[in-house]
N, C-alpha and C positions, 0 to 999 in steps of 0.2 A: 287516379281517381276512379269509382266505381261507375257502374254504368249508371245505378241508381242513381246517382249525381249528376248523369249528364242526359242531354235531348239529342237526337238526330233530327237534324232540319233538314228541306230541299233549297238552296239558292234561288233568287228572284227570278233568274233567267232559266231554271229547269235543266240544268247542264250539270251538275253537282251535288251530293248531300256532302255536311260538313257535319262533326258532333260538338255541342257549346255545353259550356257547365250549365246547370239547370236556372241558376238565375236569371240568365241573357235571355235565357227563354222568350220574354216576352220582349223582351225590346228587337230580337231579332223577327217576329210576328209582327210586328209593330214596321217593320220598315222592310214586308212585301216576302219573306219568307215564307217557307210550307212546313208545316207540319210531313213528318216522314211515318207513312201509317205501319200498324204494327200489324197490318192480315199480313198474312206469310204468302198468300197469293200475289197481292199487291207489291210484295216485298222481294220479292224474286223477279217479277216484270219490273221494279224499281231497279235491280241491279245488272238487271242485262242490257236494260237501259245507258246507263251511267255507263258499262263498261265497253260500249259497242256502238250504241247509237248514239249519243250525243257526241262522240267523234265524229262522226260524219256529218253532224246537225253544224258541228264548231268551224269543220271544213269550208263546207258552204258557205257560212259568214263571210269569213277570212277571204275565199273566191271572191264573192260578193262584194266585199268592201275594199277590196285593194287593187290597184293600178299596174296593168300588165304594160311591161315594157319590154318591145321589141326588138332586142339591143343586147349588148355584154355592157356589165357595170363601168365604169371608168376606173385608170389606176389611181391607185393610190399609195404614198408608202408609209400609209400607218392604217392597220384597225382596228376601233375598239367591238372588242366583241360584245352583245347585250347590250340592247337599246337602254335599259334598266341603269340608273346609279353611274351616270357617266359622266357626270357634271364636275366631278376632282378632275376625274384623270383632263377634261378636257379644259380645264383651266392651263392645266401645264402644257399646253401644244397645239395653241390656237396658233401658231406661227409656221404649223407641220401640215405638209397635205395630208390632211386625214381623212376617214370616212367611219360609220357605224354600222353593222350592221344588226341586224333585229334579228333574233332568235327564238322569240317568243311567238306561238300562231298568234295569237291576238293583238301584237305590236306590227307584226310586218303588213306594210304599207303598199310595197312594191312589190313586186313581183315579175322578173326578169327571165326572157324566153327567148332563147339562142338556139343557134346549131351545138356553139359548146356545150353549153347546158345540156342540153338533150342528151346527148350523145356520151355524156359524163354517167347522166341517170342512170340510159341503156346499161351500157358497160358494167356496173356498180351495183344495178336492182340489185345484185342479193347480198352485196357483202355488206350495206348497212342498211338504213331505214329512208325512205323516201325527203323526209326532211334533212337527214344529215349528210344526204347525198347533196342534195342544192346545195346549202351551206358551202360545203367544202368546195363543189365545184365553181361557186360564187368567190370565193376564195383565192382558189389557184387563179382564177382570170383575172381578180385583179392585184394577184402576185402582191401584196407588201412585203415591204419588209420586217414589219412587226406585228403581229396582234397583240393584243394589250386585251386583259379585263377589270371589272374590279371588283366581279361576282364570281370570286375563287370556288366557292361553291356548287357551281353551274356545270350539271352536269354534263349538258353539251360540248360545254365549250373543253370538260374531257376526256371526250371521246372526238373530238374535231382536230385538237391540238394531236391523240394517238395516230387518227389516222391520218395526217401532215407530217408523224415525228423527221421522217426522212426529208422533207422537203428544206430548203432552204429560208424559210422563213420558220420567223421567229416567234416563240408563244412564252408571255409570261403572264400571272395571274398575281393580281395586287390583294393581300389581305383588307378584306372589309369590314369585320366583325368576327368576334371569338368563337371558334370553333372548336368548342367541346364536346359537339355532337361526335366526332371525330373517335372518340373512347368508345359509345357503345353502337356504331352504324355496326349493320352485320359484315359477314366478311366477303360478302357475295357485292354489298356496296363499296366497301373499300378497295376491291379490285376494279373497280372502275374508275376509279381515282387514278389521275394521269395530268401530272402539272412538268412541265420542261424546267418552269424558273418560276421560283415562289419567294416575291415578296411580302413576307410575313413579319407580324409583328416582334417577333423576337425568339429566343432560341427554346424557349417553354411550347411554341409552337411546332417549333421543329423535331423536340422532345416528342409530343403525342404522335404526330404524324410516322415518327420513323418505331415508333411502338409498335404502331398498326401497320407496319410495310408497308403504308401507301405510296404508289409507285409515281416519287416526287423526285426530279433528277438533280435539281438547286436549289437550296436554299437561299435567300438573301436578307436576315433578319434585318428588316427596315422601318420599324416603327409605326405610328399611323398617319397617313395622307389626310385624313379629316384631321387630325388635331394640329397637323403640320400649318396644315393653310389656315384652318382657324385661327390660329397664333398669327400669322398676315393678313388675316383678313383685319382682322381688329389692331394693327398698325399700321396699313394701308391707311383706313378710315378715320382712324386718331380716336379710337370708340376708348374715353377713360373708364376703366376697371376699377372699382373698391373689392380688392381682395377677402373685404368682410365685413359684406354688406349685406349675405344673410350666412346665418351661422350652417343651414345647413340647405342644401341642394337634394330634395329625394328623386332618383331617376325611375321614371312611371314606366312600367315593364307588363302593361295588360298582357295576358293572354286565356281569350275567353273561349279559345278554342282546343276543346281537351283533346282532341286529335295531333295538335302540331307540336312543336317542339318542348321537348321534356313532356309528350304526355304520357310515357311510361312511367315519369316517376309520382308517387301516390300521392297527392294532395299538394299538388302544386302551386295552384290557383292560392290554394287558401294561404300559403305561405308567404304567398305574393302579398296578399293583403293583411298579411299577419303584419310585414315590414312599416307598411305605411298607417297603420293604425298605433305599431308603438311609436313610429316616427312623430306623428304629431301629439298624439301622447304626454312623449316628451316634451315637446315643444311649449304645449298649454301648462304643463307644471313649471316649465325652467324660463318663460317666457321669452323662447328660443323664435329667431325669424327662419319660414322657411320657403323655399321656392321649390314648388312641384313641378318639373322637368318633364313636359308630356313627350309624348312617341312621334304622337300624328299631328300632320299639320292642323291647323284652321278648327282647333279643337272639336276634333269626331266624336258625337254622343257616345260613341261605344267605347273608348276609355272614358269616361265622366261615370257611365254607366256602370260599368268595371267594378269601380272603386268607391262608389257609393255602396256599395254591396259592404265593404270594409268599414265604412269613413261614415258610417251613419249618425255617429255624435260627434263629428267634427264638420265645421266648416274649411271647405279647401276649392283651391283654384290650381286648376293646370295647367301652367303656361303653355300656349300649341309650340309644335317644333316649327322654326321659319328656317328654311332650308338653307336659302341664298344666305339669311346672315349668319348663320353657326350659331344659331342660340340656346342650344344644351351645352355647348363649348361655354359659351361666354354665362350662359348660368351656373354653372362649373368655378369659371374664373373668380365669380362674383363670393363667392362661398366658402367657409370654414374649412367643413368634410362635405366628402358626396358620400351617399347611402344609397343600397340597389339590391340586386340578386345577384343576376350573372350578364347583367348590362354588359355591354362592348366599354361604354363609358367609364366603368369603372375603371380598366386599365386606360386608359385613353388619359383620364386626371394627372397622371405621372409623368405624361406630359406639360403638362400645366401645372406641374409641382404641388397635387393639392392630394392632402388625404384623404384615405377612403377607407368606405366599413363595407364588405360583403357580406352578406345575412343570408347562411344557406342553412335555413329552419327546415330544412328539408332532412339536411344530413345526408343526402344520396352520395353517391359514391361518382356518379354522373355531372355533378353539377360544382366543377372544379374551379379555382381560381388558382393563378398561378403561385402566389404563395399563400403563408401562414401568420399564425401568431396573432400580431395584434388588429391587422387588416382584415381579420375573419372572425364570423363569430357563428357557432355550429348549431344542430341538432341540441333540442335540448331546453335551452337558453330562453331564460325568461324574459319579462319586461324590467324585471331589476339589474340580471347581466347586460342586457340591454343599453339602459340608462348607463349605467357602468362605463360601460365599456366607450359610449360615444363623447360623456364628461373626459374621460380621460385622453380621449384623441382629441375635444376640442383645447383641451388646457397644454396640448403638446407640441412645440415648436415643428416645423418640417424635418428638420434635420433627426432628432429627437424619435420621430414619427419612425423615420427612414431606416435610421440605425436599431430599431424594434421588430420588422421586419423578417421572414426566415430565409429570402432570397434578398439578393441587391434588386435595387428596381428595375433595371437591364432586363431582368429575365422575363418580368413580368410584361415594359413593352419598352424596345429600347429606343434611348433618348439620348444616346451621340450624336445621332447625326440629323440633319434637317430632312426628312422627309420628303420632300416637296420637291428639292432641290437633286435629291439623289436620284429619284424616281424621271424627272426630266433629264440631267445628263444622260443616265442608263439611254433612255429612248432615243436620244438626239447622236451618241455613239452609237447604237446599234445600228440609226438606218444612215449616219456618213460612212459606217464602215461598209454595208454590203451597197 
């Protein structure tokens, strides 16, 4: 997307600029945002700013707001690393002495001051960064047996696990979300790429990864921990499912921020909203039911806002995401086909044996699914291929669906094995053995 197209704003709290497509413009003005001036004087004391002092501004907070204690952590023999998205992994090992710890400055709470510590810092000032040095020394002291994440992506935590590789404990990283950023990071980022044991969704994952030499020591294709437990969640609770009880699930994929992911590729946004305008489209001609699958919980005006930008002659509702109950899962369940972009979701469905349509109107060479054929529909592609193409998946048995396909479903995210269940033996063998 071109610059013409987009705004640089300043955040509420004066700590950041971020660049939004030019629509949001006003809604992000609207809820305490700056205007980012365009003098070139101002714009230069703008980014020396950004790049130097509101680090220190960030620091202070962080001092400020957090509880110093006078002590070494307690042991423990499990940690999850990343305060962030812990709530799977910690389903499976409420019965495990565990512990979290925060890696993000503005999550960490506590703040632990020893002799060891200290004296870890000292030793270490140069060979990493003041924060990775705590971390790790936090770390060693309380010796687990495992860390665990489920923010595979997290750069910390690869560069924490390199410099542990020798240590007797264990680092694995659980796949979260699909990672096709993985194809164009530069190669300056993929050499920081450092996973011991990667559980990932299947061997298409493990395909990119070993393209790019990321320097990833195990594989473990293991499907997804969200759809695993979702599938328990909703047989724990007895939640009855009508497999098709709306025809179609479209999964809300806002991203109103031309800087973050995929904003190299050209007209992104609008591609986003190309999907759900012919989605409902459709809908209103074939008098198809559909459930809009939001992102954010507690439905956040700025996906509403998003999509009105698209959705201006339709009427539509987005259901928020309720975390606790898996409810893109279970509106997944509920549903014919799911339709999306480059949703996680979308492979995630084949867990839940539902089909799915990827709509990559983009055509980028970046924005990959794991297979082909009838599950994709390209560059190009109108509202009449469109209509086409999603008639003919809903008139299509599963089986029917599957065997149309240019890979078995396996590749795309496999679904031997129960997830959930594999993901806790691994961890419950790892810390009886050491």
């Amino acid at each position: 997307m071109g610059k013409r197209q987009t705004v640089e704003l300043i955040t509420p709290s004066f700590d950041s600029k971020i660049r939004v497509v030019s629509y949001m413009e006003k809604y992000y003005l609207e809820n305490g945002y700056y205007k980012f001036s365009k003098n070139k004087i101002i714009k230069i004391f703008y980014n020396i700013y950004f790049s130097y002092f509101s680090r220190i501004i960030k620091l202070i907070k962080i001092l400020k707001n957090s509880k110093f204690i006078f002590a070494n952590p307690l042991k423990k023999d499990l940690l999850i690393y990343d305060c962030e998205n812990t709530r799977l992994i910690e389903s499976l090992i409420d019965d495990i002495n565990y512990g979290i710890i925060s890696v993000r400055l503005e999550k960490i709470k506590n703040i632990y001051i020893s002799k060891k510590i200290f004296l870890y810092l000292i030793k270490n000032l140069f060979k990493a960064s003041i924060k990775q040095n705590y971390i790790v020394s936090i770390i060693k002291i309380i010796n687990p047996k495992l860390v665990i994440t489920n923010v595979d992506n997290s750069d910390d935590f690869h560069i924490t696990s390199k410099i542990l590789k020798n240590s007797n404990i264990k680092f694995i990283a659980v796949q979260c979300a699909h990672r096709t950023d993985t194809i164009w990071k530069k190669t300056k980022e993929i050499k920081k790429i450092f996973i011991p044991e990667y559980f990932c969704f299947s061997d298409f994952d493990k395909k990119i990864h070993q393209e790019r030499n990321c320097n990833i020591k195990k594989y473990s294709p293991s499907g997804s921990l969200g759809a695993s437990l979702a599938l328990q969640y909703v047989k724990s609770k007895k939640i009855e499912i009508n497999p098709t009880e709306f025809d179609i699930c479209l999964i809300s994929e806002p991203m109103p921020h031309a800087n973050g992911d995929y904003g190299h590729v050209e007209n992104f946004q609008e591609k986003l909203g190309k999907i759900a305008e012919y989605t409902y489209r459709l809908a209103k001609e074939k008098n198809l039911k559909v459930i809009f699958s939001g992102k954010s919980a507690n439905n956040i005006p700025e996906e509403n806002y998003f999509y009105k930008h698209y959705l201006k002659e339709y009427n539509f509702t987005i259901s928020p995401q309720k975390i606790g109950e898996y409810s893109t899962y279970v509106n997944m369940m509920k549903s014919k086909i799911i339709i999306g972009h480059v949703s996680t979701s979308l492979r995630e469905a084949f867990v839940l044996k539902k089909k799915v349509l990827s709509c990559n109107f983009t055509g980028h060479k970046d924005v990959k699914f794991p297979s082909e054929g009838i599950c994709t529909i390209k560059k190009n592609s109108d509202y009449e291929d469109f209509k086409e193409r999603v008639l003919l998946i809903l008139n299509m048995s599963y089986n029917e669906y599957t065997n149309s396909l240019s890979t078995e479903v396996n590749h795309i995210i496999d679904t031997r094995i129960k997830t959930s269940d594999f993901i806790r033996e691994q961890v419950i063998k790892i810390i009886n053995l050491n």
